[in-house]
N, CA, C and O atoms as a Tinker XYZ file with bonds, in Angstrom:
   288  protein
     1  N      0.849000   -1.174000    0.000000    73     2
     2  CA     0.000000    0.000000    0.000000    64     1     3
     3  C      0.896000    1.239000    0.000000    63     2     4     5
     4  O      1.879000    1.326000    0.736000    81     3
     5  N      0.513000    2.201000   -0.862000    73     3     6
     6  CA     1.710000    3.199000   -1.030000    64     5     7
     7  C      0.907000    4.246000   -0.596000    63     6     8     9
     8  O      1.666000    5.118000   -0.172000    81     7
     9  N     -0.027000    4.528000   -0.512000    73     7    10
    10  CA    -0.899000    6.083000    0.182000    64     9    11
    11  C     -2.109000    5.837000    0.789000    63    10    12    13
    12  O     -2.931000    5.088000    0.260000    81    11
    13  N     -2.327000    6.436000    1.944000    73    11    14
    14  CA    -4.088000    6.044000    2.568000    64    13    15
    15  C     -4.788000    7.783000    2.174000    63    14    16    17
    16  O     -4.476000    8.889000    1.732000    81    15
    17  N     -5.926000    6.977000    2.727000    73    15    18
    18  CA    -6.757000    8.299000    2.337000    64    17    19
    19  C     -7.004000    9.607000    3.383000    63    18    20    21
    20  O     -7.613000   10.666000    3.233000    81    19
    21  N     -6.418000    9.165000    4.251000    73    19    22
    22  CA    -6.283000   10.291000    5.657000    64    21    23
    23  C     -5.049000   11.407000    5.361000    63    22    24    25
    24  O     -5.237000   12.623000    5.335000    81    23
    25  N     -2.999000   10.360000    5.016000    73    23    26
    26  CA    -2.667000   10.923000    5.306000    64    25    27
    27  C     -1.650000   10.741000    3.943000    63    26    28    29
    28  O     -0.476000   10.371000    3.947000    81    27
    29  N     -2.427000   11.092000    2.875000    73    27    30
    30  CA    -1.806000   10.336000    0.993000    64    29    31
    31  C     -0.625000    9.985000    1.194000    63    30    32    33
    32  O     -0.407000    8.959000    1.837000    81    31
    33  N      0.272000   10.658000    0.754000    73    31    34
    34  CA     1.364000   10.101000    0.054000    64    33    35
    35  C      2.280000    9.592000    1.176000    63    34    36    37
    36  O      3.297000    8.972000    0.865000    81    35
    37  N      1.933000    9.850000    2.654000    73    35    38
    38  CA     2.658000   10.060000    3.646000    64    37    39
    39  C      2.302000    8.530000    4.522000    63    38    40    41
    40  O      2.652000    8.221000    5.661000    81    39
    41  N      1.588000    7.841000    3.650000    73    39    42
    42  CA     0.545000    6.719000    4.016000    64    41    43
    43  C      2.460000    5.502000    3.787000    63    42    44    45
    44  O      2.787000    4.623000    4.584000    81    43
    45  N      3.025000    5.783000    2.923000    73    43    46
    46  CA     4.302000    4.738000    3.131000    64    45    47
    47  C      4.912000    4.175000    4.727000    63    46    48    49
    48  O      5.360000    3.067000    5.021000    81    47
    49  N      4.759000    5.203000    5.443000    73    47    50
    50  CA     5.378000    4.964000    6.242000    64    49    51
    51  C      4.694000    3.995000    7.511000    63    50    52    53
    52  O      5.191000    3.691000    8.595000    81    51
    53  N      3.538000    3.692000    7.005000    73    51    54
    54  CA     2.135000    2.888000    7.914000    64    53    55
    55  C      2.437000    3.512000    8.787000    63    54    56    57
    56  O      2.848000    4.666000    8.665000    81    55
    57  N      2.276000    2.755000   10.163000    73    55    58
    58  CA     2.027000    3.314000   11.712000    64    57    59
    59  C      2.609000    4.088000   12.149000    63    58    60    61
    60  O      2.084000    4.822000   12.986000    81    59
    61  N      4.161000    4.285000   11.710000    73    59    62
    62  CA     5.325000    5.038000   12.600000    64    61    63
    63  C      5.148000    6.056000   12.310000    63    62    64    65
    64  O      4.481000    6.449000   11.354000    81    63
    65  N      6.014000    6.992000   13.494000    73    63    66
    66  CA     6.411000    8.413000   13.722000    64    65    67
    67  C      5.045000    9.567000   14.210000    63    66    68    69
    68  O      5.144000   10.743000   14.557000    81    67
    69  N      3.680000    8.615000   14.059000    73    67    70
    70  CA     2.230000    9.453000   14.397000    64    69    71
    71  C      1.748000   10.065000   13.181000    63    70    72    73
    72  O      2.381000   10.316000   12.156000    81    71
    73  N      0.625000   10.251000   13.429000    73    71    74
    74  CA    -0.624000   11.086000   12.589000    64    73    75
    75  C     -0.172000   12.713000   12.413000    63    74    76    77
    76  O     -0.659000   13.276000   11.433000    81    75
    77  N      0.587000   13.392000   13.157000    73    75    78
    78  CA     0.913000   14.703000   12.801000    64    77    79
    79  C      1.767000   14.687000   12.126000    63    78    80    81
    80  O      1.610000   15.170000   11.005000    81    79
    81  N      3.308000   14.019000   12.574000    73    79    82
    82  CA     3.958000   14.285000   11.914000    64    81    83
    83  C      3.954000   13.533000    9.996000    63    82    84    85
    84  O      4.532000   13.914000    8.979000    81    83
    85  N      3.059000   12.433000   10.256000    73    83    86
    86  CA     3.014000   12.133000    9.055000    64    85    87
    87  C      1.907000   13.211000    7.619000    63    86    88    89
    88  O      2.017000   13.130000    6.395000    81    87
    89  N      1.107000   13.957000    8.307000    73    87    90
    90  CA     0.348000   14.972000    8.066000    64    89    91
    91  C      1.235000   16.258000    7.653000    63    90    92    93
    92  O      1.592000   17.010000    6.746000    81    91
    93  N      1.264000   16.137000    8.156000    73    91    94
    94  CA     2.678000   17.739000    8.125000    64    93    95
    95  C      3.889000   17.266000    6.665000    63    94    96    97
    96  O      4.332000   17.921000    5.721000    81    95
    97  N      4.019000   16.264000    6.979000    73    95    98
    98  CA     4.735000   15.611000    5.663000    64    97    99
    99  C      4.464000   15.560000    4.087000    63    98   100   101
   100  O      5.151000   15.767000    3.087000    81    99
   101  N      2.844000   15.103000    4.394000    73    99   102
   102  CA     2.946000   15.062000    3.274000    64   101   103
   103  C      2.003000   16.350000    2.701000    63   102   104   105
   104  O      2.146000   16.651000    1.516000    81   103
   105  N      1.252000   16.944000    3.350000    73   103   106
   106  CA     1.449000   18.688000    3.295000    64   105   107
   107  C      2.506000   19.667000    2.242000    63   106   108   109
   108  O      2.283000   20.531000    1.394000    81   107
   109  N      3.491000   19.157000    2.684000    73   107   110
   110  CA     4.975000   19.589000    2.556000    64   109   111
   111  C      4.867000   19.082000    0.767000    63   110   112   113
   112  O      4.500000   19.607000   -0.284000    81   111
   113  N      5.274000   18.126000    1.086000    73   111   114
   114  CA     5.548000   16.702000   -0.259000    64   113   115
   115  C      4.511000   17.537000   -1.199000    63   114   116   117
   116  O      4.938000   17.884000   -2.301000    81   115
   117  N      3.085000   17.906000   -0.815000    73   115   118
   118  CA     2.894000   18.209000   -1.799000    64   117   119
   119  C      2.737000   19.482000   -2.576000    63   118   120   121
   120  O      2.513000   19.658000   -3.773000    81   119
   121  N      2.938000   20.440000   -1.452000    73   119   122
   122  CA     3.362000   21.700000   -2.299000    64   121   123
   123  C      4.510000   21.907000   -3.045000    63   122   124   125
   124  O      4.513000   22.762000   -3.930000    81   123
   125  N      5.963000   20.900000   -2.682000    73   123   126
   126  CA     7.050000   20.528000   -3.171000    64   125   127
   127  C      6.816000   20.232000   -4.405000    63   126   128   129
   128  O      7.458000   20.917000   -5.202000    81   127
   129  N      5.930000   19.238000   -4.974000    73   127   130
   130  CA     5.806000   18.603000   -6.172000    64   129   131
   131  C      5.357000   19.443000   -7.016000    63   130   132   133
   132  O      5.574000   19.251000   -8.212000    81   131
   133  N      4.382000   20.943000   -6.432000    73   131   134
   134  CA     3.369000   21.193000   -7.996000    64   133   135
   135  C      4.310000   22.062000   -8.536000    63   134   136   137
   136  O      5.137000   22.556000   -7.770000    81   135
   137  N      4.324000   22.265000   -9.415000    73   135   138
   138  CA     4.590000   23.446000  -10.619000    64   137   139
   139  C      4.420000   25.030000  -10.219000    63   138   140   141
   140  O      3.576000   25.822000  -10.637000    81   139
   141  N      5.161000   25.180000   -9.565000    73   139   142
   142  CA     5.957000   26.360000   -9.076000    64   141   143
   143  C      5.972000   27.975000  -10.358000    63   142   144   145
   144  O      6.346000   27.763000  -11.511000    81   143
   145  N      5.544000   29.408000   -9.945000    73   143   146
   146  CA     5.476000   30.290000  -11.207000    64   145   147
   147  C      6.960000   31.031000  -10.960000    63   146   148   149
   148  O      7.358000   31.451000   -9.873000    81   147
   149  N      7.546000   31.076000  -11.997000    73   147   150
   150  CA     8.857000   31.862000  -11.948000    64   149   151
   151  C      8.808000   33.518000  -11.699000    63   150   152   153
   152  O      8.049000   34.364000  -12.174000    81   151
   153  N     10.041000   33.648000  -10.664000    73   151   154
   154  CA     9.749000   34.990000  -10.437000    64   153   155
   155  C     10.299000   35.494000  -11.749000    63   154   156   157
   156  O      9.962000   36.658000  -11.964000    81   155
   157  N     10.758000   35.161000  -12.323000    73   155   158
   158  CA    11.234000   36.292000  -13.390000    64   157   159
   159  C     10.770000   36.396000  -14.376000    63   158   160   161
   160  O     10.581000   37.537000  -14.798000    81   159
   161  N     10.261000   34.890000  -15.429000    73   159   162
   162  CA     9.257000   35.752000  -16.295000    64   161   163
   163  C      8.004000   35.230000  -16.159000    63   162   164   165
   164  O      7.203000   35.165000  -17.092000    81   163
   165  N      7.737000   34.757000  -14.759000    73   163   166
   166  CA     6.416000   34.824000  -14.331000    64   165   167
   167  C      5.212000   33.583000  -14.774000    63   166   168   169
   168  O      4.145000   33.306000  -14.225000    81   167
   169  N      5.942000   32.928000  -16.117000    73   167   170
   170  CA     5.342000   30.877000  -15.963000    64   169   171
   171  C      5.633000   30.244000  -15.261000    63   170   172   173
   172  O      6.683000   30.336000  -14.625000    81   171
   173  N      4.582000   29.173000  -15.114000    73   171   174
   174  CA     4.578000   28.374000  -14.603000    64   173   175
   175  C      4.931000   26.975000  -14.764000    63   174   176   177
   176  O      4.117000   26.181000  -15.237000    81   175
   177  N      6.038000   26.640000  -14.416000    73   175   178
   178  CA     7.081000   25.421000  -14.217000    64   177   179
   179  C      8.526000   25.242000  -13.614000    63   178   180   181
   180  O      9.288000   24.276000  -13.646000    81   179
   181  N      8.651000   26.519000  -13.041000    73   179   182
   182  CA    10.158000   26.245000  -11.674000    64   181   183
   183  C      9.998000   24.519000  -11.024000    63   182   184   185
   184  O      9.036000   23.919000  -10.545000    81   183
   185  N     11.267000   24.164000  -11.255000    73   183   186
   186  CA    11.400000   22.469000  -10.941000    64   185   187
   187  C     12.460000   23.059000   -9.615000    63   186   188   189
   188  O     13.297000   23.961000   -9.649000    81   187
   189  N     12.104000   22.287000   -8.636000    73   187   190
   190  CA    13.275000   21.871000   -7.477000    64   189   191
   191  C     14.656000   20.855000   -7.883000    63   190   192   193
   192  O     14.727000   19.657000   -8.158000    81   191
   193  N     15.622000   21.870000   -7.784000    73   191   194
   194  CA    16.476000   20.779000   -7.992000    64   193   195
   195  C     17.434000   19.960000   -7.439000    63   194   196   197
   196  O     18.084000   18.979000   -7.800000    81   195
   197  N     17.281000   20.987000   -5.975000    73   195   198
   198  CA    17.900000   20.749000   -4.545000    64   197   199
   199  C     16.982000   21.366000   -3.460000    63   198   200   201
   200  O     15.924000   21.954000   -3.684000    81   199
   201  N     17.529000   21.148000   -2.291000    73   199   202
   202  CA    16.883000   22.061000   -1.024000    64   201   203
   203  C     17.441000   23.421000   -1.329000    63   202   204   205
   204  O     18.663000   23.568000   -1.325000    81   203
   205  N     16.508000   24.592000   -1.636000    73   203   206
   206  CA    17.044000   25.675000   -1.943000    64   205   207
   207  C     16.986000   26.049000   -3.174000    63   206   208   209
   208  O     16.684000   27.231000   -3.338000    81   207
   209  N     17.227000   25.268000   -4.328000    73   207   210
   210  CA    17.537000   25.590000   -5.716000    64   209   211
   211  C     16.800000   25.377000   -6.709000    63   210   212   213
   212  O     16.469000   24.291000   -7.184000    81   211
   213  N     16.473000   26.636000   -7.111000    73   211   214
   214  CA    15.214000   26.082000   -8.115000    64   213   215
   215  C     15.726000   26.750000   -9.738000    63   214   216   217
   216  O     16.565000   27.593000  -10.055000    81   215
   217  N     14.929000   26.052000  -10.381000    73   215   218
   218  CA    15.528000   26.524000  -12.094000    64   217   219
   219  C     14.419000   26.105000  -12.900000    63   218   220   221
   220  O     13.898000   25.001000  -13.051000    81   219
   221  N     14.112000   27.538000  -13.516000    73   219   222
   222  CA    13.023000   27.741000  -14.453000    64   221   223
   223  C     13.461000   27.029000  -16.326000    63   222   224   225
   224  O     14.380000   27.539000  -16.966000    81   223
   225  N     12.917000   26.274000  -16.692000    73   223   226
   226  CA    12.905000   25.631000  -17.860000    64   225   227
   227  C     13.080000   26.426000  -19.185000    63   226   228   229
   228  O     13.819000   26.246000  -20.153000    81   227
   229  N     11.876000   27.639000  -18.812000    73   227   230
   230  CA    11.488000   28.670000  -19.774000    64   229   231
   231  C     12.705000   29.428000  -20.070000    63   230   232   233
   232  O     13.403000   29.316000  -21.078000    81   231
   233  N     12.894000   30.281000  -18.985000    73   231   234
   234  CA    13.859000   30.990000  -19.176000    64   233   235
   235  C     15.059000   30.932000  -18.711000    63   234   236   237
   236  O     15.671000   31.999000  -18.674000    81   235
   237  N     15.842000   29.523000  -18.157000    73   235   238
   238  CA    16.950000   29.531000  -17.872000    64   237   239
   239  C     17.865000   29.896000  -16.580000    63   238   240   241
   240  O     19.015000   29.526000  -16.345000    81   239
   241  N     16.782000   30.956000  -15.608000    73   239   242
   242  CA    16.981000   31.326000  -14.843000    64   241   243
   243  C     17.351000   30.209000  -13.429000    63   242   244   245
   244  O     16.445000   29.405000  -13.210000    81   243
   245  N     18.277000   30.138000  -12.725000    73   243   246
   246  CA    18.381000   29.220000  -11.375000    64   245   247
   247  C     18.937000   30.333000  -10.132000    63   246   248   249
   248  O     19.933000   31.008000   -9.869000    81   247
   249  N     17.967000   30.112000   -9.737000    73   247   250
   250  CA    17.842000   31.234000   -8.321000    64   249   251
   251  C     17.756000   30.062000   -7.079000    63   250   252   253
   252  O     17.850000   28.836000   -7.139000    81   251
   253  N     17.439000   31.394000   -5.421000    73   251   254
   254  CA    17.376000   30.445000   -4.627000    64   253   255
   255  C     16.234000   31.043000   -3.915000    63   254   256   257
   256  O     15.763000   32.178000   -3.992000    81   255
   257  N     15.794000   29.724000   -2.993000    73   255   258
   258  CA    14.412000   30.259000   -2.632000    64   257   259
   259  C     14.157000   29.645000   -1.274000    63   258   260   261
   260  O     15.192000   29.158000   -0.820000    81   259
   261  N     13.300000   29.538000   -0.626000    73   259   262
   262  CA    12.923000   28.420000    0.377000    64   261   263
   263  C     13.423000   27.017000   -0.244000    63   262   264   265
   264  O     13.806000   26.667000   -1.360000    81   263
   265  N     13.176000   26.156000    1.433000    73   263   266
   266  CA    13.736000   24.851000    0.856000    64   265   267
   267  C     12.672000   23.868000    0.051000    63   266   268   269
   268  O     13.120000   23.114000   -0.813000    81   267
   269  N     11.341000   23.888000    0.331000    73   267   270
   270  CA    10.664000   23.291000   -0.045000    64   269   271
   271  C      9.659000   23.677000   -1.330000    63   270   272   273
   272  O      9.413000   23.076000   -2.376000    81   271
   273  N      9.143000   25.077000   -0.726000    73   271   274
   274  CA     8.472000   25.627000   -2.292000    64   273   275
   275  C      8.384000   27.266000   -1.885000    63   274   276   277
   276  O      8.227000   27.738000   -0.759000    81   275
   277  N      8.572000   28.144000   -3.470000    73   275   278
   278  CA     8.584000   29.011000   -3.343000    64   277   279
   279  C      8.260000   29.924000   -2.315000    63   278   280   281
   280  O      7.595000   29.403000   -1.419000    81   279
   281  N      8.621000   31.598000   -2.095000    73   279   282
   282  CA     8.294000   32.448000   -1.279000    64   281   283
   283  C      7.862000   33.261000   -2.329000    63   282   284   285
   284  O      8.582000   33.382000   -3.320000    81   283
   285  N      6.515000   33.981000   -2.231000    73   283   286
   286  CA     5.987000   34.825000   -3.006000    64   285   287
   287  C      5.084000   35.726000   -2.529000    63   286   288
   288  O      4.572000   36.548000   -3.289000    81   287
């Protein structure tokens, strides 16, 4: 079973570590994943490419930002 319906993607880890912190996780996980708008020319598709480092497709640009998903 790879995700439940309480706590999705965060559902891997079955029982351990509790209901918050597994909540809070995948919270996280999933603002991490979506498609991020570039500050500079302002589309949408900034990819994470580290903690910190993000780089826009469009225009080439690799800036730094929060670790998980943009500050805007």
């Amino acid at each position: 079973m790879s995700h439940t319906q309480k706590v999705k993607s965060s559902g891997r880890f079955g029982a351990r570590y509790g209901k918050l912190v597994r909540t809070l996780s995948s919270s996280i996980e999933s603002k991490q994943r979506k498609r991020q708008k570039c500050p500079h020319c302002k589309k949408s598709g900034v990819k994470r490419l580290a903690s910190g480092i993000w780089k826009c497709p469009k225009c080439e640009a690799k800036f730094a930002s929060a670790a998980y998903y943009l500050d805007q």
